[in-house]
N, C-alpha and C positions, 0 to 999 in steps of 0.2 A: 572356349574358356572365357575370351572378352564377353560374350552372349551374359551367363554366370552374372561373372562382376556387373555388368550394367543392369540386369535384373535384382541382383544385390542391393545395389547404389542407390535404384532408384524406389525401391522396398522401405529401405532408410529413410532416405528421404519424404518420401509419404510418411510415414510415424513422426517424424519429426514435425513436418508440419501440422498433423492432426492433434498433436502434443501440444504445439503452441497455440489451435485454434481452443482448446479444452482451456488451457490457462487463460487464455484472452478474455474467453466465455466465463470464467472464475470471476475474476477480473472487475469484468461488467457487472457481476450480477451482486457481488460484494459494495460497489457503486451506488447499488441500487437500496443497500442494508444499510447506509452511512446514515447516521442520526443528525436531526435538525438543529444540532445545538451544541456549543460545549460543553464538554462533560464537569468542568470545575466552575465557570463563573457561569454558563449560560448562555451565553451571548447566541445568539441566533445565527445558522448557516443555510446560505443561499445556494445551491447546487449548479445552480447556473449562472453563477457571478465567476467565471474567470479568474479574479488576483483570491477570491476566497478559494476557488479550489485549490491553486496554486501557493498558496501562502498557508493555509491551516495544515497540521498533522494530522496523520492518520495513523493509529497504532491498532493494526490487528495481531491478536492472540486466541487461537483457536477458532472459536465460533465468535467472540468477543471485538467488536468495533468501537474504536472509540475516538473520538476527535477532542480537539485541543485548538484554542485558538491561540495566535503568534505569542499573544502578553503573557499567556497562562503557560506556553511552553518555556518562555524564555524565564520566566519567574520561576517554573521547578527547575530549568538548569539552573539557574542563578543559587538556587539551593543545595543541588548535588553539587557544584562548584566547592562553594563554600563549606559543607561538609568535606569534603576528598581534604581543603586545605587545614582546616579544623583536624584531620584524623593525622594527618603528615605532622 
């Protein structure tokens, strides 16, 4: 019966990891889709600048990528902000 379970277990286990190598590979290759630019002001992205990948957003929807630089993010929230207080 232990035989079983550890041929189970380790069944599992391989799925699971080929599951996360399939997401990782997603992952990457979505990476690979990210547009050169912001989508509202413009402003140009470097893929290989470190604090820009690290600091821009990134909002996928469906097949749809779209990047946002920090100013341009914090100015739409500064807006849904103010709206939500505006509607209260």
């Amino acid at each position: 019966m232990s035989n079983a379970t550890r041929k189970i277990k380790r069944k599992q286990i391989l799925n699971e990891r080929k599951q996360a190598e399939k997401e990782i590979g997603a992952k990457i290759a979505a990476f690979g889709k990210l547009p050169t630019q912001c989508l509202m002001c413009e402003k140009g992205f470097d893929k290989k600048n470190k604090e820009m990948v690290t600091s821009w957003y990134v909002v996928q929807a469906k097949e749809n990528i779209r990047l946002y630089c920090p100013d341009c993010w914090k100015m739409a929230a500064d807006i849904i902000e103010k709206y939500v207080e505006d509607k209260n």
